[in-house]
BAMARMI-810344 format. One line per field, with one value per residue (C-alpha): residue in one letter; x, y, z; residue number from 1. Coordinates in steps of 0.5 Angstrom, whole numbers, always signed. Layout:
<sites>
residuo c(A_...);
east c(X_...);
north c(Y_...);
up c(Z_...);
num c(NUM_...);
</sites>
This chain:
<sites>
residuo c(X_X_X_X_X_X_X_X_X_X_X_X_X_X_X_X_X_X_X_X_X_X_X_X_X_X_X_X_X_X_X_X_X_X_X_X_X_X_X_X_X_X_X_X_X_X_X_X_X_X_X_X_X_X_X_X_X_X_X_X_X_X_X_X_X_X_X_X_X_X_X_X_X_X_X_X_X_X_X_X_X_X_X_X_X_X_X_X_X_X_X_X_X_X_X_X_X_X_X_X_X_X_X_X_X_X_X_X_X_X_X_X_X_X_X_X_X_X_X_X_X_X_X_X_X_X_X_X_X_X_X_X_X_X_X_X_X_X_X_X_X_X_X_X_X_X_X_X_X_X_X_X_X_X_X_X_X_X_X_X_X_X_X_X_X_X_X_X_X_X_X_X_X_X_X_X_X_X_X_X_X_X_X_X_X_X_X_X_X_X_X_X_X_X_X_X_X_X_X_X_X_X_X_X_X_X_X_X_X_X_X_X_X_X_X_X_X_X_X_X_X_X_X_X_X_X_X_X_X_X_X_X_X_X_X_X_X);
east c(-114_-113_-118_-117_-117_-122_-121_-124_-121_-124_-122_-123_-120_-123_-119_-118_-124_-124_-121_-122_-131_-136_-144_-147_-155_-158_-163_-165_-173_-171_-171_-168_-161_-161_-161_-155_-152_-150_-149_-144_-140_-133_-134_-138_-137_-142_-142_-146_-152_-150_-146_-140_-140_-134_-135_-129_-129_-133_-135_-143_-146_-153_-155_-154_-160_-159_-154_-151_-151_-148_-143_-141_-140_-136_-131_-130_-129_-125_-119_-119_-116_-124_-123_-130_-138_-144_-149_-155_-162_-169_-173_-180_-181_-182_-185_-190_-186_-182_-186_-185_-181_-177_-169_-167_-160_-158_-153_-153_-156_-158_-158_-163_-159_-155_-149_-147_-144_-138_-135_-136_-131_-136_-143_-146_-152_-153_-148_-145_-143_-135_-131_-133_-137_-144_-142_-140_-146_-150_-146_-147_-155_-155_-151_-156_-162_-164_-168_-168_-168_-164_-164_-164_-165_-167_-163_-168_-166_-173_-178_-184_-183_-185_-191_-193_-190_-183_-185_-187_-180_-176_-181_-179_-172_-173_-171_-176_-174_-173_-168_-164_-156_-154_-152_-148_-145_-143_-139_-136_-133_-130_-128_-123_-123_-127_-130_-138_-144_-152_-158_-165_-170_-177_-180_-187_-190_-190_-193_-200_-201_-202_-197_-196_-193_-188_-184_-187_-190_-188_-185_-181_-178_-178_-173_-169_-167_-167_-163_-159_-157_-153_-149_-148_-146_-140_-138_-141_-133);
north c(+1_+0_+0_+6_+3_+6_+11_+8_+0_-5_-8_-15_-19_-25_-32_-35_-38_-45_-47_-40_-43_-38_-40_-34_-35_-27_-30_-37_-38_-45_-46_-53_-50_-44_-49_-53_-48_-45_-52_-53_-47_-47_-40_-34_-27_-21_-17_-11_-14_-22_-27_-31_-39_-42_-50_-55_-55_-47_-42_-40_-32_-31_-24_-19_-18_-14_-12_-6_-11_-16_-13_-9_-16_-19_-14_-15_-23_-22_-20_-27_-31_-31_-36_-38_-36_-41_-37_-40_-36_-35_-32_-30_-33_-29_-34_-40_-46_-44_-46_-45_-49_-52_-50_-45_-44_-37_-38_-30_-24_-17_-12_-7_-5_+1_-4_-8_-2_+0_-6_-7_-5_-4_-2_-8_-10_-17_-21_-28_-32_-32_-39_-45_-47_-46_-53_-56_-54_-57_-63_-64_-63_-68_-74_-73_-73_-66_-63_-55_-50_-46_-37_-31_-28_-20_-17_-10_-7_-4_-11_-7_-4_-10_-7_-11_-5_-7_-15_-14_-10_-16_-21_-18_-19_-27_-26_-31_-30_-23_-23_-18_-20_-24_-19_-16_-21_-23_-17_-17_-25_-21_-16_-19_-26_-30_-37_-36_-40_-39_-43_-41_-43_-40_-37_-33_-33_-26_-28_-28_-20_-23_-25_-31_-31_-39_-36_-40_-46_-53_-54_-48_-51_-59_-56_-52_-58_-62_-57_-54_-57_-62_-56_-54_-59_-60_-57_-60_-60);
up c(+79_+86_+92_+97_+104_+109_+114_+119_+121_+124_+131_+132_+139_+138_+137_+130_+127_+126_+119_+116_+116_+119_+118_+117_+120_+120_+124_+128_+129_+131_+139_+138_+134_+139_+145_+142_+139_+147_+149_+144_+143_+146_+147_+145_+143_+144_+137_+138_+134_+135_+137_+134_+138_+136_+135_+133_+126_+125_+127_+127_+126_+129_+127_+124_+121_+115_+110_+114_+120_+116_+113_+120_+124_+117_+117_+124_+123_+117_+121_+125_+119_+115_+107_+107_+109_+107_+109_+112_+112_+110_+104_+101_+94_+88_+85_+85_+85_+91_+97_+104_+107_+101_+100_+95_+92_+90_+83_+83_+88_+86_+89_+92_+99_+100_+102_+96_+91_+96_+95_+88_+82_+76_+77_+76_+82_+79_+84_+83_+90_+89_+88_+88_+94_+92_+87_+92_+96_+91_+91_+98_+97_+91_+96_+102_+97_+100_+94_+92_+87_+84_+82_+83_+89_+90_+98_+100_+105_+106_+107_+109_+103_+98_+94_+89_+82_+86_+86_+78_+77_+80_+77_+70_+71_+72_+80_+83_+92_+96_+103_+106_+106_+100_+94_+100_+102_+96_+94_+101_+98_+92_+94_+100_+95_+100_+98_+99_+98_+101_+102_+104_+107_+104_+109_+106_+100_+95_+88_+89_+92_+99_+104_+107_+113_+115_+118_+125_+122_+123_+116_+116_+123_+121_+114_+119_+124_+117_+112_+117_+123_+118_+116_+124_+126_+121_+115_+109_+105);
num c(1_2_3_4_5_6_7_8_9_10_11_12_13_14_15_16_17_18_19_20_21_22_23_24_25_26_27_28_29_30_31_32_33_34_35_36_37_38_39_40_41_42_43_44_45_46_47_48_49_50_51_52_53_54_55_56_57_58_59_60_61_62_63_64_65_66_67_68_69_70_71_72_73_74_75_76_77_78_79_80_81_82_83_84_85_86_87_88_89_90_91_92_93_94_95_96_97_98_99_100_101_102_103_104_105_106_107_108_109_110_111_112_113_114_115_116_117_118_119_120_121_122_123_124_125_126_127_128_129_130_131_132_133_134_135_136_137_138_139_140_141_142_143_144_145_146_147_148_149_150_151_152_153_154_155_156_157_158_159_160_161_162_163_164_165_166_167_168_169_170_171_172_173_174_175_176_177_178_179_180_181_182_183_184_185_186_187_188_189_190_191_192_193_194_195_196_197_198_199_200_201_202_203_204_205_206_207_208_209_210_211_212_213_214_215_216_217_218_219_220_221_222_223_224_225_226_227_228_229_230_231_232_233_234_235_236_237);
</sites>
């Protein structure tokens, strides 16, 4: 069945983004990439909750944190010539051998937002990354040695909301981290056949019942500058 097209269309008046590549990062702790982002972008747009800097080879999404917001600034940047999205971000781990700081590859996302199920054709809420760039991801991680974990993650829209019945449930469903935009970005991939792959960096600690909080520690900020400025700086195709 062919899909309705929307009533409402959205309006985008920037430049081509560089190769069709786009880096998604919802949210940038590290002052370091900031900084050189600012310094290495060719120009800048305000989006109404982040900003797209435009490098040589790539542009770089900074917001958009959330899966409303996220899908809100895709559709916009889907109009300047979008093919492929590797979302670089930060999760909460699930499970005990996923620790703060280390990376993680998310092989399928379920969702628990609100956002995902407008751009899906079944009913399904268990969402793989489309195409083929989450391989070629991890065979990039393989040859520069970088180590991670693969799984599944769990996209809330509600993270304050994280009691631990809800971790049980996602636990017993052999979901092992928890973020806030993957399952709907991917949807978002299928739905306009955009080629997408994730990475994350675990940011906090679930598993127990207790919260640990990384998201400022120096290990978190030393696997930032080392997973992903690597993957600013050029594409990893």
């Amino acid at each position: 069945m062919k899909e309705e097209e929307s009533i409402v269309k959205p309006d985008f008046r920037g430049p081509k983004i560089p190769g069709g590549y786009l880096v998604y990062l919802p949210y940038l702790p590290s002052q370091d990439i900031s900084g050189w982002l600012k310094n290495s972008s060719k120009q800048t747009i305000g989006l109404p909750s982040a900003k797209l800097y435009y490098l040589k080879d790539q542009a770089v999404l900074v917001g958009s944190l959330g899966a409303p917001a996220a899908i809100s600034s895709l559709e916009k940047i889907r109009l300047a010539g979008l093919k492929k999205i590797v979302l670089l971000s930060y999760c909460g781990s699930l499970s005990e051998p996923l620790k703060i700081g280390q990376a993680f590859v998310p092989l399928q996302a379920a969702s628990d937002e609100g956002t995902s199920r407008h751009y899906l054709s079944s009913k399904s809420t268990v969402i793989a990354p489309p195409g083929r760039l989450t391989a070629r991801l991890i065979r990039y991680l393989k040859q520069n040695s970088l180590p991670f974990k693969t799984g599944a993650i769990v996209s809330t829209d509600a993270p304050y909301r994280e009691t631990p019945t809800w971790m049980r449930k996602m636990q017993k469903k052999g979901l092992v981290a928890v973020d806030m935009e993957a399952s709907a970005v991917f949807a978002f991939g299928h739905f306009y056949k955009i080629a997408m792959a994730a990475l994350f960096l675990v940011s906090d600690e679930l598993f127990s019942g207790r919260w640990q909080n990384g998201l400022r520690s120096q290990e978190l900020e030393q696997a930032t500058l080392k997973y992903f400025k690597p993957l600013l700086d050029k594409p990893f195709l």
